[in-house]
C-alpha positions as CSV (number, residue, x, y, z in Angstrom):
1,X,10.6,-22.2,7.4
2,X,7.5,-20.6,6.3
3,X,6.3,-21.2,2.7
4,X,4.2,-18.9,0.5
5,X,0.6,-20.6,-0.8
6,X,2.2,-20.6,-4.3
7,X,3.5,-23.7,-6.2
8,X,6.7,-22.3,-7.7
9,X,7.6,-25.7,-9.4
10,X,4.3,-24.7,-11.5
11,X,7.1,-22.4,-13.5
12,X,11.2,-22.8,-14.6
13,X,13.3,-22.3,-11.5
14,X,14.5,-18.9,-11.2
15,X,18.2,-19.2,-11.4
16,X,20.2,-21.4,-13.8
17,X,23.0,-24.1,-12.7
18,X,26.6,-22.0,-12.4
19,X,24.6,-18.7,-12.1
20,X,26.7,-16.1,-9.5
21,X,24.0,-15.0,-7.1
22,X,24.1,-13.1,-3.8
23,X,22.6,-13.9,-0.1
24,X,19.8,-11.2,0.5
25,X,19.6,-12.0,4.0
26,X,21.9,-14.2,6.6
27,X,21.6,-17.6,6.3
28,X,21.4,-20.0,9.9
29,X,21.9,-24.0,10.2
30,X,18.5,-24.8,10.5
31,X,19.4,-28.1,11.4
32,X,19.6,-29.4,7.9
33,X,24.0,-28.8,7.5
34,X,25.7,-31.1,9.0
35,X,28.6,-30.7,11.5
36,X,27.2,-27.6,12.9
37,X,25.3,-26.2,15.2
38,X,21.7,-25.2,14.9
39,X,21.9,-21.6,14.1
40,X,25.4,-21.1,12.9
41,X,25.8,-18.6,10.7
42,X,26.6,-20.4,7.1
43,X,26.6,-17.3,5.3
44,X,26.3,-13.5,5.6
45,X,23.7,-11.0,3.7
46,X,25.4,-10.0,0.9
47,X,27.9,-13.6,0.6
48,X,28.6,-14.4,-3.1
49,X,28.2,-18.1,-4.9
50,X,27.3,-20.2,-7.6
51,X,24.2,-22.7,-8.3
52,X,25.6,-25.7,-8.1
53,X,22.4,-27.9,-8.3
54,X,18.4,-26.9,-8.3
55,X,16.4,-29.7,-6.1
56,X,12.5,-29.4,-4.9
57,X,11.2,-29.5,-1.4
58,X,7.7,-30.6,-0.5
59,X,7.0,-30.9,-4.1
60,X,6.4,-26.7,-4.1
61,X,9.6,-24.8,-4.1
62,X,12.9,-25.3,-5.7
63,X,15.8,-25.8,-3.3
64,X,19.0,-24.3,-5.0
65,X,22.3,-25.5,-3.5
66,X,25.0,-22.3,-3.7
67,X,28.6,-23.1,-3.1
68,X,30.0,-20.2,-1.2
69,X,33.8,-19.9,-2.2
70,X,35.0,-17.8,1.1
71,X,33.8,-20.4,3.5
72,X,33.2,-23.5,1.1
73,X,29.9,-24.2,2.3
74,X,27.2,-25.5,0.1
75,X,23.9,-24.5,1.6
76,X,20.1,-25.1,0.5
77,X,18.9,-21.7,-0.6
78,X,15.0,-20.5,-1.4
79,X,14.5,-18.3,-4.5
80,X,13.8,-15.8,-1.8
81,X,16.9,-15.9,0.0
82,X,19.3,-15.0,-3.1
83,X,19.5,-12.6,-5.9
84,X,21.3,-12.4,-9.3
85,X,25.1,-11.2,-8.4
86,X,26.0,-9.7,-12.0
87,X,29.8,-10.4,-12.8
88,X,30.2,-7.2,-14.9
89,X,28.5,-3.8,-15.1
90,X,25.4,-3.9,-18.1
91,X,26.2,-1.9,-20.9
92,X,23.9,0.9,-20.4
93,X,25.8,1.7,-16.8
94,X,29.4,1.4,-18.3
95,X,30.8,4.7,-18.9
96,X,32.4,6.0,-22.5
């Protein structure tokens, strides 16, 4: 895993405990989830979950731990790796 020169824990984490997000790419076993093999795929681009806990790595980037309801897998996730899922439409797209 290659990290960015910026300290992210210098600012708040980007996503809040129970917060739905969504996998922006596929996620591998980097060796780090145990029980399976070094890249098994632990979730596909596009998987749903919730934060379930924010941790720090290295003392530079917040580790957020996403509990994937299909598969029940709760995997280590960088900010980069997830997006905001939004449970309902905003009000501006709803239609009248």
């Amino acid at each position: 895993m290659k990290l960015s020169e910026e300290i992210e824990l210098d600012g708040p984490p980007l996503f809040d405990l129970g917060q739905r997000v969504r996998t922006r790419k596929v996620l591998r076993n980097d060796g780090t989830f145990p029980g399976k093999d070094i890249g098994f795929h632990l979730a596909k681009k596009g998987d749903v979950g919730y934060i379930v806990s924010i941790g720090t790595y290295l003392q530079r980037v917040y580790i957020y731990s996403v509990h994937f309801l299909e598969s029940n897998y709760v995997v280590g996730c960088l900010s980069r790796e997830l997006e905001l899922a939004e449970d309902r439409p905003s009000p501006s797209t709803q239609e009248t």
